[in-house]
Backbone atoms as SQL, in Angstrom:
CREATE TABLE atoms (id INTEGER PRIMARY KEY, chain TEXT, resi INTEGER, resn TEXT, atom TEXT, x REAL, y REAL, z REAL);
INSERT INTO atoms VALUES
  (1, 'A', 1, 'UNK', 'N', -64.994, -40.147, 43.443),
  (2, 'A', 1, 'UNK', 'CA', -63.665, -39.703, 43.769),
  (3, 'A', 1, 'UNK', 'C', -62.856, -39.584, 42.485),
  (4, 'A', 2, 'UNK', 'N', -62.409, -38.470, 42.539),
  (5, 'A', 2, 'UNK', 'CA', -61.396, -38.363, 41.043),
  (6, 'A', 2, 'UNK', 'C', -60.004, -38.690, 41.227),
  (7, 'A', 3, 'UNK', 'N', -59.222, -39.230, 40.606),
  (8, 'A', 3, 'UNK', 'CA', -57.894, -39.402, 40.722),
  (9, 'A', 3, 'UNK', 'C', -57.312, -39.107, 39.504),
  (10, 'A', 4, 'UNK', 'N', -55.735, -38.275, 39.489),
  (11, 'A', 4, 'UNK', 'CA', -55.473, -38.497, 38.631),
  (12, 'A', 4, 'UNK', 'C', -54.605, -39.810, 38.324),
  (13, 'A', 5, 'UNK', 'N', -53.870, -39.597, 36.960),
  (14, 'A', 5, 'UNK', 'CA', -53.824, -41.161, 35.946),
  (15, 'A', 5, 'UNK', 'C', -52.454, -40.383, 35.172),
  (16, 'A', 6, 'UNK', 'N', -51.295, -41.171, 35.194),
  (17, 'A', 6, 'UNK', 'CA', -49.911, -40.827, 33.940),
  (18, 'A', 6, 'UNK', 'C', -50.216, -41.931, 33.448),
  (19, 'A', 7, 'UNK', 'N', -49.630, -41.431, 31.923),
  (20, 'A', 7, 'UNK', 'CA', -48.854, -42.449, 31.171),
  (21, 'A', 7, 'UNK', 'C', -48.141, -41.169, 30.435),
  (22, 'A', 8, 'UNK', 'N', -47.657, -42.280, 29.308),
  (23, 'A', 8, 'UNK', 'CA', -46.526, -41.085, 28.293),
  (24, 'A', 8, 'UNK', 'C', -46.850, -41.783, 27.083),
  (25, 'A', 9, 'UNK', 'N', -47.127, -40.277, 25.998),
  (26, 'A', 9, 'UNK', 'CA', -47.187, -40.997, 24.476),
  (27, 'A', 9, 'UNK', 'C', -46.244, -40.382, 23.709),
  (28, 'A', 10, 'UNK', 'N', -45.950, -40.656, 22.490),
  (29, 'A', 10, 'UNK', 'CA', -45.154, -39.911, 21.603),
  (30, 'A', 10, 'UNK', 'C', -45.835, -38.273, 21.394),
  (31, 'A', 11, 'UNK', 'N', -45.019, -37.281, 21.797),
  (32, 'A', 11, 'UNK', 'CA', -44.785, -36.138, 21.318),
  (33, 'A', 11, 'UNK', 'C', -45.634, -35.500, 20.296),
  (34, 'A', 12, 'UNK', 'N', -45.846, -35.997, 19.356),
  (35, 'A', 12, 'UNK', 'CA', -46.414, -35.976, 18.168),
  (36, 'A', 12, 'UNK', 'C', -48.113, -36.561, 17.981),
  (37, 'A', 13, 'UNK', 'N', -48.458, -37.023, 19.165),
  (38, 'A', 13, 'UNK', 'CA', -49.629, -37.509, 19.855),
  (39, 'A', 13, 'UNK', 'C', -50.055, -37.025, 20.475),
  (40, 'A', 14, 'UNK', 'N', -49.455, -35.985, 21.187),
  (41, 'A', 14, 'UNK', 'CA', -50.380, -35.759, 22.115),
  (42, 'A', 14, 'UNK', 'C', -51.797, -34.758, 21.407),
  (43, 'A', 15, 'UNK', 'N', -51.405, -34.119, 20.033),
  (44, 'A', 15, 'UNK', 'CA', -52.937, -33.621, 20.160),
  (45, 'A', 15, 'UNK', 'C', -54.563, -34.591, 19.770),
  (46, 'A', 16, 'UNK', 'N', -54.017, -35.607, 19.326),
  (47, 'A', 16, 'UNK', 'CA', -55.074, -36.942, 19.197),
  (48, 'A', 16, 'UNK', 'C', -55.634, -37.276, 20.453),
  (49, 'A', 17, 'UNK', 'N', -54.520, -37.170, 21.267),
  (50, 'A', 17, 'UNK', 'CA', -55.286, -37.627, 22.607),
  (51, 'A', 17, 'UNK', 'C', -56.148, -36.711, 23.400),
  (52, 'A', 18, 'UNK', 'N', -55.695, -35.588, 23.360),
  (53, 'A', 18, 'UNK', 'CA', -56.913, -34.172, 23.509),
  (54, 'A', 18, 'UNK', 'C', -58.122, -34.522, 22.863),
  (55, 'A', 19, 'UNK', 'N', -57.544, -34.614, 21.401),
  (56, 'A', 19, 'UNK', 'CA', -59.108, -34.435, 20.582),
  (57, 'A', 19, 'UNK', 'C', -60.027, -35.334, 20.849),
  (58, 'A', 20, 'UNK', 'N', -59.034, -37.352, 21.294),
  (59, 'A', 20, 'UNK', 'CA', -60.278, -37.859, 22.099),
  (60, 'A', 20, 'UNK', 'C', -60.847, -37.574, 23.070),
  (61, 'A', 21, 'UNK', 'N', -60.340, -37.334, 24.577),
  (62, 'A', 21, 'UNK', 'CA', -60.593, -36.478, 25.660),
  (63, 'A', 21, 'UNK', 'C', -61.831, -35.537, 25.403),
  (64, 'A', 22, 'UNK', 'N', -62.008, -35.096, 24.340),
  (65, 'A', 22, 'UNK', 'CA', -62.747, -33.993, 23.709),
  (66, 'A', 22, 'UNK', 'C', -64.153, -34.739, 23.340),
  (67, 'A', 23, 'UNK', 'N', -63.666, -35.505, 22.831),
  (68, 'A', 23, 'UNK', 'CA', -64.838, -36.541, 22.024),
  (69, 'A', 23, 'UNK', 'C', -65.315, -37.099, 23.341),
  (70, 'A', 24, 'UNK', 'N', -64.709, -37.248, 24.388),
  (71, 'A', 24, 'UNK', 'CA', -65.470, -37.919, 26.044),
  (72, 'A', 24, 'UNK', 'C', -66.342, -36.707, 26.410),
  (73, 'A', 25, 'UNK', 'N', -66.338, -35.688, 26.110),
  (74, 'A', 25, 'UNK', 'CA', -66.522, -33.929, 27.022),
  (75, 'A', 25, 'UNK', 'C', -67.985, -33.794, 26.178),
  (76, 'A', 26, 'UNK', 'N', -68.088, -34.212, 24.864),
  (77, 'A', 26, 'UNK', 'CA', -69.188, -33.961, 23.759),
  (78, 'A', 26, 'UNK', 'C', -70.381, -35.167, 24.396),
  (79, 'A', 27, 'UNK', 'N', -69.890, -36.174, 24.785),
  (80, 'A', 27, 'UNK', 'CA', -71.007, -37.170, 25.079),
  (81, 'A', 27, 'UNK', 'C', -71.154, -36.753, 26.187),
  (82, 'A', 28, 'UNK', 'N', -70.317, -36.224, 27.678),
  (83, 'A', 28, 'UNK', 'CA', -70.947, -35.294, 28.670),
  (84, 'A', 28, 'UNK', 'C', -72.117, -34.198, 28.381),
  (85, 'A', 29, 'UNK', 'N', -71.722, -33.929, 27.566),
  (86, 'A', 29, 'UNK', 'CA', -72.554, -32.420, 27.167),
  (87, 'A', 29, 'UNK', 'C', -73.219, -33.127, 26.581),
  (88, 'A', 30, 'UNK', 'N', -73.633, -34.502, 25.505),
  (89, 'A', 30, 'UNK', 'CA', -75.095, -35.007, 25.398),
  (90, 'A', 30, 'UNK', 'C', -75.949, -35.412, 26.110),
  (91, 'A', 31, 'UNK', 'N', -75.417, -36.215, 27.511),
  (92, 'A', 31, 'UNK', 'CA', -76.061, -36.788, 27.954),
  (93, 'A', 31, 'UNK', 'C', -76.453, -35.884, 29.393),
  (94, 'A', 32, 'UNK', 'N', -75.688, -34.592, 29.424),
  (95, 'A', 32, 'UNK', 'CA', -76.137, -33.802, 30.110),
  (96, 'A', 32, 'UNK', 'C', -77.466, -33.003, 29.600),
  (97, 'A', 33, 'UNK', 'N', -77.918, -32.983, 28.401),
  (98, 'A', 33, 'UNK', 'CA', -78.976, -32.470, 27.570),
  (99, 'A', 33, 'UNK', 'C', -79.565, -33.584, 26.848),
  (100, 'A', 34, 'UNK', 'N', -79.770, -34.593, 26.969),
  (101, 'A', 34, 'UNK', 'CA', -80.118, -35.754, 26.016),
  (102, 'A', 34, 'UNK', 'C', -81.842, -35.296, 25.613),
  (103, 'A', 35, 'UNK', 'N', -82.357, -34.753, 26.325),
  (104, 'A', 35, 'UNK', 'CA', -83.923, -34.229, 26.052),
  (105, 'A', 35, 'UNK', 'C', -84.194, -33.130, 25.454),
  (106, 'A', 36, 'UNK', 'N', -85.143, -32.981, 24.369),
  (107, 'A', 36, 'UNK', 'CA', -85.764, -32.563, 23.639),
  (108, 'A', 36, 'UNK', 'C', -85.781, -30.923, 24.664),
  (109, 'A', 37, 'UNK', 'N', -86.467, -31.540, 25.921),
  (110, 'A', 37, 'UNK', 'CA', -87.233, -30.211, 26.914),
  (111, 'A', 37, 'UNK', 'C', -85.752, -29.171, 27.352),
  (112, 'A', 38, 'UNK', 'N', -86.346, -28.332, 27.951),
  (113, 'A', 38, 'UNK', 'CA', -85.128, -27.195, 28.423),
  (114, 'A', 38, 'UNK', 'C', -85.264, -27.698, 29.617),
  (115, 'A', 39, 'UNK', 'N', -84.012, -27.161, 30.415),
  (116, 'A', 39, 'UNK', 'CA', -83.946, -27.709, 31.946),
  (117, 'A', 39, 'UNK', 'C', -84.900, -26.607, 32.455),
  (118, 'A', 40, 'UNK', 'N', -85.597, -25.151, 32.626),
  (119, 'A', 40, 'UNK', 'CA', -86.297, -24.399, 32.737),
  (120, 'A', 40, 'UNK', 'C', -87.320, -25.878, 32.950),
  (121, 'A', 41, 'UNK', 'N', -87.965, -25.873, 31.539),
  (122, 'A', 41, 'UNK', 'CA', -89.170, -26.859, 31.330),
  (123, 'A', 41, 'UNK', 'C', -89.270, -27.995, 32.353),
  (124, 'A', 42, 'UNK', 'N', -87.909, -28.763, 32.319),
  (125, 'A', 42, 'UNK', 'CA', -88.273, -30.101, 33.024),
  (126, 'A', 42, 'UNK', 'C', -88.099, -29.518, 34.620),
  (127, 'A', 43, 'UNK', 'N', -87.331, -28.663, 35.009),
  (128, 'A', 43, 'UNK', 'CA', -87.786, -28.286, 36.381),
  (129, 'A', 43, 'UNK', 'C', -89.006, -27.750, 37.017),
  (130, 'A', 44, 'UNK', 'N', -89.972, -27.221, 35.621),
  (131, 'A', 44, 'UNK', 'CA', -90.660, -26.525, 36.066),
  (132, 'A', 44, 'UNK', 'C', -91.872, -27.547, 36.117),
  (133, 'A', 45, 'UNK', 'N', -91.796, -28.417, 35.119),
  (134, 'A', 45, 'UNK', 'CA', -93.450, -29.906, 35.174),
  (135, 'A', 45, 'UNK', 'C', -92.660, -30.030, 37.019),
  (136, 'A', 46, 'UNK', 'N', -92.051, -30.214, 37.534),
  (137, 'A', 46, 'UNK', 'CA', -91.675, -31.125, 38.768),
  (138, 'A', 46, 'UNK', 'C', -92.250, -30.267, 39.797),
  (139, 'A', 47, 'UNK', 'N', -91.948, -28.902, 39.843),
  (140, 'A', 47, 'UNK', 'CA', -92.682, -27.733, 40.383),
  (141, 'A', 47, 'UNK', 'C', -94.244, -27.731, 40.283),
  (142, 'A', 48, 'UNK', 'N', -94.601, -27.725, 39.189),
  (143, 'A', 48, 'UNK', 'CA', -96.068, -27.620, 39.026),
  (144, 'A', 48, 'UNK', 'C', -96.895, -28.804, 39.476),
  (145, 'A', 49, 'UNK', 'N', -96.034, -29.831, 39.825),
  (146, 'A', 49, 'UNK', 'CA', -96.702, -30.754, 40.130),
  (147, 'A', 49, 'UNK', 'C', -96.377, -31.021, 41.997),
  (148, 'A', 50, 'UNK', 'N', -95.739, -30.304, 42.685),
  (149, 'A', 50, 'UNK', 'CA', -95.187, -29.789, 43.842),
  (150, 'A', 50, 'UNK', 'C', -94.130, -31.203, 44.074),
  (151, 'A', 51, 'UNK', 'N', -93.387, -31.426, 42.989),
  (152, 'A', 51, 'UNK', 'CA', -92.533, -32.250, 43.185),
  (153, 'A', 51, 'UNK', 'C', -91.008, -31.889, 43.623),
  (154, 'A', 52, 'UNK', 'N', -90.648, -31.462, 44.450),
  (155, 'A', 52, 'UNK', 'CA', -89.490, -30.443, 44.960),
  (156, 'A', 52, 'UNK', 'C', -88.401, -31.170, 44.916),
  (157, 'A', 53, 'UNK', 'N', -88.622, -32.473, 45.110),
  (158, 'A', 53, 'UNK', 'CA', -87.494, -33.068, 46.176),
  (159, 'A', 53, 'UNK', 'C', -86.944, -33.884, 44.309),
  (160, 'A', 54, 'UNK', 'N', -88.024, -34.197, 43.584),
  (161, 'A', 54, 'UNK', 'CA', -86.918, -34.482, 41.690),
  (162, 'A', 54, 'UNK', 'C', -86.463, -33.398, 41.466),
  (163, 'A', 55, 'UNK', 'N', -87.255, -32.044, 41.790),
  (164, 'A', 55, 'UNK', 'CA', -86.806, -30.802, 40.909),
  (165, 'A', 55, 'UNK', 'C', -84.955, -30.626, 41.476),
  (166, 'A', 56, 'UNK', 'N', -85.219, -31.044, 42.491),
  (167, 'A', 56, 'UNK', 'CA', -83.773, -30.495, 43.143),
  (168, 'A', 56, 'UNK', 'C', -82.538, -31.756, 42.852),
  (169, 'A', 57, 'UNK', 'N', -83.058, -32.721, 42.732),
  (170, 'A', 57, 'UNK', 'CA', -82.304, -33.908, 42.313),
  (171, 'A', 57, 'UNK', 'C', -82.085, -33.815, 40.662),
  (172, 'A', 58, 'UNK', 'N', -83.103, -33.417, 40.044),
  (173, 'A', 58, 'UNK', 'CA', -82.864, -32.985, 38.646),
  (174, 'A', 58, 'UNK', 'C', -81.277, -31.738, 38.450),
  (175, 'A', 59, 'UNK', 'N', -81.880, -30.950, 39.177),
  (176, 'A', 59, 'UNK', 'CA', -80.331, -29.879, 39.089),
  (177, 'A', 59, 'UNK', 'C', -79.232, -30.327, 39.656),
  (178, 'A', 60, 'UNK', 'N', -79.554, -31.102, 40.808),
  (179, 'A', 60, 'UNK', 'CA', -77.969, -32.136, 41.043),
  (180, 'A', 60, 'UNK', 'C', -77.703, -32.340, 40.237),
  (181, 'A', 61, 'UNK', 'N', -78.333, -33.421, 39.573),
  (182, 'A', 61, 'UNK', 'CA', -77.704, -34.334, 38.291),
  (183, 'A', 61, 'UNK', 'C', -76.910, -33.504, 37.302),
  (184, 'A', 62, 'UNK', 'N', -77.720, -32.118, 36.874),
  (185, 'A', 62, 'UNK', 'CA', -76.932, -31.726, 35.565),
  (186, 'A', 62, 'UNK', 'C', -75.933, -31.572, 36.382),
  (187, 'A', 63, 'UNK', 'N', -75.843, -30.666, 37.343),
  (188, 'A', 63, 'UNK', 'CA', -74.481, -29.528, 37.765),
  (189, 'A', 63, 'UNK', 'C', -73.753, -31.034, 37.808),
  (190, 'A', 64, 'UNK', 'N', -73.900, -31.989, 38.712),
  (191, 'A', 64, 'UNK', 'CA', -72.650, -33.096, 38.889),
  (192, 'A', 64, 'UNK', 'C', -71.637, -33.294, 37.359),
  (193, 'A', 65, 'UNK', 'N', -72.968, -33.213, 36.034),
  (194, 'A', 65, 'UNK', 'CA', -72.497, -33.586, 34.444),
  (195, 'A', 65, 'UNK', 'C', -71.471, -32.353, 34.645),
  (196, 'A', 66, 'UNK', 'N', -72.449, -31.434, 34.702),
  (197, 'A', 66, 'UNK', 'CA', -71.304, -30.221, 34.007),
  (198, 'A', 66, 'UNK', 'C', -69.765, -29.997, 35.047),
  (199, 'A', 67, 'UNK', 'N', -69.747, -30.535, 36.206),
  (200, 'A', 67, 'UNK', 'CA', -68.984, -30.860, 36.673),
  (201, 'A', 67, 'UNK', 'C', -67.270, -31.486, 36.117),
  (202, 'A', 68, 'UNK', 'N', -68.252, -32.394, 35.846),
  (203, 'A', 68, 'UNK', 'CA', -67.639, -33.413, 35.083),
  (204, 'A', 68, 'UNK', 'C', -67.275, -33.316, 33.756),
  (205, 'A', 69, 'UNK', 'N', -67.808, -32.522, 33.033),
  (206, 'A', 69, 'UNK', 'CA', -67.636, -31.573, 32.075),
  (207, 'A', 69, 'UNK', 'C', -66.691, -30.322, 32.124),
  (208, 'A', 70, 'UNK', 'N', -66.503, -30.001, 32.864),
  (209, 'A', 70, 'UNK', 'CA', -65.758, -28.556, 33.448),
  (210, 'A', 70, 'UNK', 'C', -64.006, -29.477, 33.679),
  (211, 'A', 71, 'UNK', 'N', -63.758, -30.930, 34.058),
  (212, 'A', 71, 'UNK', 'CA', -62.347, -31.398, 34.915),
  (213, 'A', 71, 'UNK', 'C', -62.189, -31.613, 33.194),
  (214, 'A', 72, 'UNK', 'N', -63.358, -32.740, 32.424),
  (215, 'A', 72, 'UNK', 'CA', -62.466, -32.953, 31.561),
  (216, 'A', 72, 'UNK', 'C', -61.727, -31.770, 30.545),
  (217, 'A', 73, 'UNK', 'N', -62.489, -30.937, 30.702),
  (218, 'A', 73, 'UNK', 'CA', -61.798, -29.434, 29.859),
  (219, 'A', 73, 'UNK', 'C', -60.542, -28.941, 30.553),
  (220, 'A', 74, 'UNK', 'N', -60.934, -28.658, 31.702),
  (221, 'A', 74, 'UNK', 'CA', -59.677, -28.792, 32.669),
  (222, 'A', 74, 'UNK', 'C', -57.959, -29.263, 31.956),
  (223, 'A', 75, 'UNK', 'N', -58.696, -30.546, 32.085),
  (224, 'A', 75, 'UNK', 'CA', -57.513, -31.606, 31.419),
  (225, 'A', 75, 'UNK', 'C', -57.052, -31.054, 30.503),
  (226, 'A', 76, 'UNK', 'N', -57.985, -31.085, 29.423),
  (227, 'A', 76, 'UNK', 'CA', -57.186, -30.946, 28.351),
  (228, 'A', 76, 'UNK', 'C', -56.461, -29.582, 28.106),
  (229, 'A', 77, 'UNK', 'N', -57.224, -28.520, 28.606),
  (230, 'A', 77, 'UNK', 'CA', -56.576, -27.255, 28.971),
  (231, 'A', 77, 'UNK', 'C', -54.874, -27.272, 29.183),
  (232, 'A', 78, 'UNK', 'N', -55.053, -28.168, 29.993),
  (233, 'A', 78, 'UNK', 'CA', -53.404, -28.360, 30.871),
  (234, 'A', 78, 'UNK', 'C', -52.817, -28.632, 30.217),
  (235, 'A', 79, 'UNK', 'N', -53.146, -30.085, 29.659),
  (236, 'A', 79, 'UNK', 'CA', -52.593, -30.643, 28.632),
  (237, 'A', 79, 'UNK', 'C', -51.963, -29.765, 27.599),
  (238, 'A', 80, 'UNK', 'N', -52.881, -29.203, 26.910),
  (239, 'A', 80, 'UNK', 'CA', -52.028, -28.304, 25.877),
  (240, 'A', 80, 'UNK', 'C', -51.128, -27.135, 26.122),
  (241, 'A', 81, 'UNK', 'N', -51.601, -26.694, 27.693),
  (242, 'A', 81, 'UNK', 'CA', -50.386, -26.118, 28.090),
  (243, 'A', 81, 'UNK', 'C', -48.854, -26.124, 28.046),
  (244, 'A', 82, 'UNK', 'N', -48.875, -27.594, 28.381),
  (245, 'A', 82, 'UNK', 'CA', -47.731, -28.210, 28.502),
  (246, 'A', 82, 'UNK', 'C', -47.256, -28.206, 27.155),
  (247, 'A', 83, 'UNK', 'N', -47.748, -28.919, 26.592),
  (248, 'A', 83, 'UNK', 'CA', -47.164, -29.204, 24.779),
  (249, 'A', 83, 'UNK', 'C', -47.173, -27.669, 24.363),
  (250, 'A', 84, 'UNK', 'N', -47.652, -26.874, 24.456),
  (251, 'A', 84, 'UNK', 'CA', -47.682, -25.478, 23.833),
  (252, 'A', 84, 'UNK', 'C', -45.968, -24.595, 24.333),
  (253, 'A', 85, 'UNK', 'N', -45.947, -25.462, 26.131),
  (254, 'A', 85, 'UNK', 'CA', -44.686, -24.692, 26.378),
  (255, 'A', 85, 'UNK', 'C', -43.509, -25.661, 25.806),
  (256, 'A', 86, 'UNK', 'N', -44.039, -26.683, 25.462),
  (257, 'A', 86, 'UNK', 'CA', -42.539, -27.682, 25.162),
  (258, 'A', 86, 'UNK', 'C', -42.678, -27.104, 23.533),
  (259, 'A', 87, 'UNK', 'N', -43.368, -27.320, 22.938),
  (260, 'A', 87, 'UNK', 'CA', -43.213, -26.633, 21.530),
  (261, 'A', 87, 'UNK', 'C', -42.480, -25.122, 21.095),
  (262, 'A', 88, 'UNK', 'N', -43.284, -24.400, 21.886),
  (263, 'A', 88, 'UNK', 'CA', -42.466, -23.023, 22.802),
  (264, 'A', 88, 'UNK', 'C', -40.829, -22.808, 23.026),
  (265, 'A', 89, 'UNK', 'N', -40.467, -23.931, 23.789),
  (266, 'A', 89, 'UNK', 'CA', -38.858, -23.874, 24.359),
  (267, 'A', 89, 'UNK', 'C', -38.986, -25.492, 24.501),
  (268, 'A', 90, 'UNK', 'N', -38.871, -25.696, 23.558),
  (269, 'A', 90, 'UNK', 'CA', -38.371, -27.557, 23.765),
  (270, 'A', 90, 'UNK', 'C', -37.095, -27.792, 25.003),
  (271, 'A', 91, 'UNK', 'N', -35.711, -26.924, 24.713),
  (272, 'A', 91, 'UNK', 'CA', -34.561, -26.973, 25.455),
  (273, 'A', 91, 'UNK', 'C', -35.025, -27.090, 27.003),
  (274, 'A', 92, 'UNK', 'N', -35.628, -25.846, 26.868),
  (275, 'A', 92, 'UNK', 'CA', -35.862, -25.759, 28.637),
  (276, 'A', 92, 'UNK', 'C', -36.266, -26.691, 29.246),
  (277, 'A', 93, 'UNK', 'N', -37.619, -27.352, 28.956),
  (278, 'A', 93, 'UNK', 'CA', -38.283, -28.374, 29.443),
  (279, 'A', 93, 'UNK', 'C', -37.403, -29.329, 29.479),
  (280, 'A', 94, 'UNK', 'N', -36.558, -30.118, 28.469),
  (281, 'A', 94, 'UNK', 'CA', -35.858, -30.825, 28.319),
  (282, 'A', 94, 'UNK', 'C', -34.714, -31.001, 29.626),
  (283, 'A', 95, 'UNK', 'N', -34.484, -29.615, 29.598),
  (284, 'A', 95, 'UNK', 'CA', -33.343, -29.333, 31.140),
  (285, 'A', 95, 'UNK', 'C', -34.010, -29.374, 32.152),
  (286, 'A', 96, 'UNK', 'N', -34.933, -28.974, 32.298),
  (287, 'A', 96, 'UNK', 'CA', -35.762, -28.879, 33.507),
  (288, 'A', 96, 'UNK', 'C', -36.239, -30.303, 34.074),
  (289, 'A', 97, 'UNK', 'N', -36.701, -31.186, 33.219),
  (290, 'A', 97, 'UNK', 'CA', -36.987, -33.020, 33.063),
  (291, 'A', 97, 'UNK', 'C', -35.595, -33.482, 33.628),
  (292, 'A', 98, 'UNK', 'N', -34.344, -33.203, 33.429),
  (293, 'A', 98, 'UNK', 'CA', -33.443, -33.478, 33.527),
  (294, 'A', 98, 'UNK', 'C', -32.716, -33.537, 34.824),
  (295, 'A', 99, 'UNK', 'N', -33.059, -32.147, 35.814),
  (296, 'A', 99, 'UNK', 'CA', -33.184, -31.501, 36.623),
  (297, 'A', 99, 'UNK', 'C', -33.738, -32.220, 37.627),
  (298, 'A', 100, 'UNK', 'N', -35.194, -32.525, 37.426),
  (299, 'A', 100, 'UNK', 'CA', -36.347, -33.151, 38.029),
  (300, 'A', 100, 'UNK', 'C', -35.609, -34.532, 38.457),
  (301, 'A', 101, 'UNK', 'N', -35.601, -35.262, 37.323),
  (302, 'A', 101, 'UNK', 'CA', -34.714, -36.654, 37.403),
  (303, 'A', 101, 'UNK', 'C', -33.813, -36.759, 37.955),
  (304, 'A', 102, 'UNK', 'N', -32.630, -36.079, 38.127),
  (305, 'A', 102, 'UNK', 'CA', -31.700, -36.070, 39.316),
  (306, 'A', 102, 'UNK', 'C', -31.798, -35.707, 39.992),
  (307, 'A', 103, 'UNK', 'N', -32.500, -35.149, 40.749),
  (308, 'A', 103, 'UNK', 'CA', -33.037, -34.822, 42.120),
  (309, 'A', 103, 'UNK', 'C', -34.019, -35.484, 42.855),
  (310, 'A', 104, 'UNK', 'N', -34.887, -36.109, 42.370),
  (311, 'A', 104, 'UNK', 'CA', -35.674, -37.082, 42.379),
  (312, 'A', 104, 'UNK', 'C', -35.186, -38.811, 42.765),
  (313, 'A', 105, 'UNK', 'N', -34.000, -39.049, 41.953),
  (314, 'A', 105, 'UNK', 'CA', -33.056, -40.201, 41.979),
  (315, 'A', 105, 'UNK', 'C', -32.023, -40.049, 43.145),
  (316, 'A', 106, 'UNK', 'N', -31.778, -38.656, 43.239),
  (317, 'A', 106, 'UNK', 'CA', -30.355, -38.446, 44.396),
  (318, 'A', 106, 'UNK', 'C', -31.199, -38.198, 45.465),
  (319, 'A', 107, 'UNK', 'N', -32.287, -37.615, 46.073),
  (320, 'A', 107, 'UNK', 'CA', -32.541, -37.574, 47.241),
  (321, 'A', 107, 'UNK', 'C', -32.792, -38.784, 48.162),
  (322, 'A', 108, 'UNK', 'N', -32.003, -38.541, 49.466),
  (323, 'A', 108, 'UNK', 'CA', -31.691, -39.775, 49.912),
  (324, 'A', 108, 'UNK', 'C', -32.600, -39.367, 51.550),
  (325, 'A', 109, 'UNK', 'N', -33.240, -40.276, 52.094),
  (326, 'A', 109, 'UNK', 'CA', -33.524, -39.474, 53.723),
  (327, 'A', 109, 'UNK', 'C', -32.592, -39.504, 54.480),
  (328, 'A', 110, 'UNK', 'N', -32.494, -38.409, 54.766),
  (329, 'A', 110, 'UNK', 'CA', -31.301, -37.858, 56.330),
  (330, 'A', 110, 'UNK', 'C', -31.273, -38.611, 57.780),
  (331, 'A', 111, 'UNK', 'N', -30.674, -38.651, 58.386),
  (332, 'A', 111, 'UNK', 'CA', -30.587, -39.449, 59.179),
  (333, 'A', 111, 'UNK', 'C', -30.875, -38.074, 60.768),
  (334, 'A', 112, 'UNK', 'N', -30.489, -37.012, 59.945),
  (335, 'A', 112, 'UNK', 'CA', -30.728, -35.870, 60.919),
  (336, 'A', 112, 'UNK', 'C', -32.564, -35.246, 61.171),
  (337, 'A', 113, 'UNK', 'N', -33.112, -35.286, 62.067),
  (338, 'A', 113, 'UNK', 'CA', -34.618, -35.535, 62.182),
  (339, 'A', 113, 'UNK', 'C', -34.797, -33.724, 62.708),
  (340, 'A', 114, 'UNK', 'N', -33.968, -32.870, 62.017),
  (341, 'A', 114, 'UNK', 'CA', -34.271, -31.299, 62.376),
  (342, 'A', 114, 'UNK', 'C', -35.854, -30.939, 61.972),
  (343, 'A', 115, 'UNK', 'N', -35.769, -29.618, 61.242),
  (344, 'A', 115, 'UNK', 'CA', -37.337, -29.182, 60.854),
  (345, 'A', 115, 'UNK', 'C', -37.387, -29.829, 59.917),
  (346, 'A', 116, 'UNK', 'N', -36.812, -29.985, 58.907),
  (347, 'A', 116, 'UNK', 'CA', -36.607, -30.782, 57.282),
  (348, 'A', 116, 'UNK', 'C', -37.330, -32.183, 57.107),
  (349, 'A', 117, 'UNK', 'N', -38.119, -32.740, 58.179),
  (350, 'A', 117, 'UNK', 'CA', -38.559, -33.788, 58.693),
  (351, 'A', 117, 'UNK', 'C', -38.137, -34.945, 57.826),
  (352, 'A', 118, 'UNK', 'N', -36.598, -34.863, 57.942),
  (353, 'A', 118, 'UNK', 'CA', -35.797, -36.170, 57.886),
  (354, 'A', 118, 'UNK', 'C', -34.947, -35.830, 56.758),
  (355, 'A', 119, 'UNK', 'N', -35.907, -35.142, 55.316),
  (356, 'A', 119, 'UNK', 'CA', -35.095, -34.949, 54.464),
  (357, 'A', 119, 'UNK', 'C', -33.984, -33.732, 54.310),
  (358, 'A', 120, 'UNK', 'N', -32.779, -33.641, 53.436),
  (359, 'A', 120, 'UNK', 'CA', -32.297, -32.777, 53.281),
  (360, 'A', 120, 'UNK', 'C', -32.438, -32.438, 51.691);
């Protein structure tokens, strides 16, 4: 099960923390290939030997890595999104955070139970 996870670092950090994130994505991608053989190769000894039921558990395994390989890129993708648009228009974001926060703090539940299901 994946979940995501906040915290907050200094501004000026955040591309260290990508580049570790990155450094997690490289040992995916080793240990998704840790063998010498090609996945061709090692599916195919499992085949030749009418072993169906590893061959198919073998390709689970990678796709699950590359899986897992694919969110953490994901991440960091996003990640630099964000810093790319705050670097971009620092102001906006800044107003927009601002925005978020008082609306977030002022919403109160309604006591009126219309479609709005409770809130206004």
């Amino acid at each position: 099960m994946r979940v995501n996870i906040q915290f907050s670092v200094n501004l000026d950090e955040v591309p260290n923390h990508v580049i570790a994130l990155l450094m997690d994505a490289d040992k995916i991608v080793a240990d998704a290939f840790l063998d010498d053989a090609s996945l061709a190769n090692e599916v195919e000894i499992f085949l030749e030997n009418n072993n169906y039921a590893d061959a198919i558990k073998h390709l689970s395994d990678v796709r699950d890595r590359l899986v897992s390989l694919d969110h953490r890129l994901d991440d960091c993708m996003r990640i630099l999104i964000g810093y790319h648009q705050h670097i971009a228009n620092p102001d906006n974001i800044i107003n927009d955070n601002l925005n978020e926060t008082s609306v977030s703090h002022d919403s109160q539940p309604s006591h009126d139970h219309g479609d709005h299901g409770g809130f206004e």
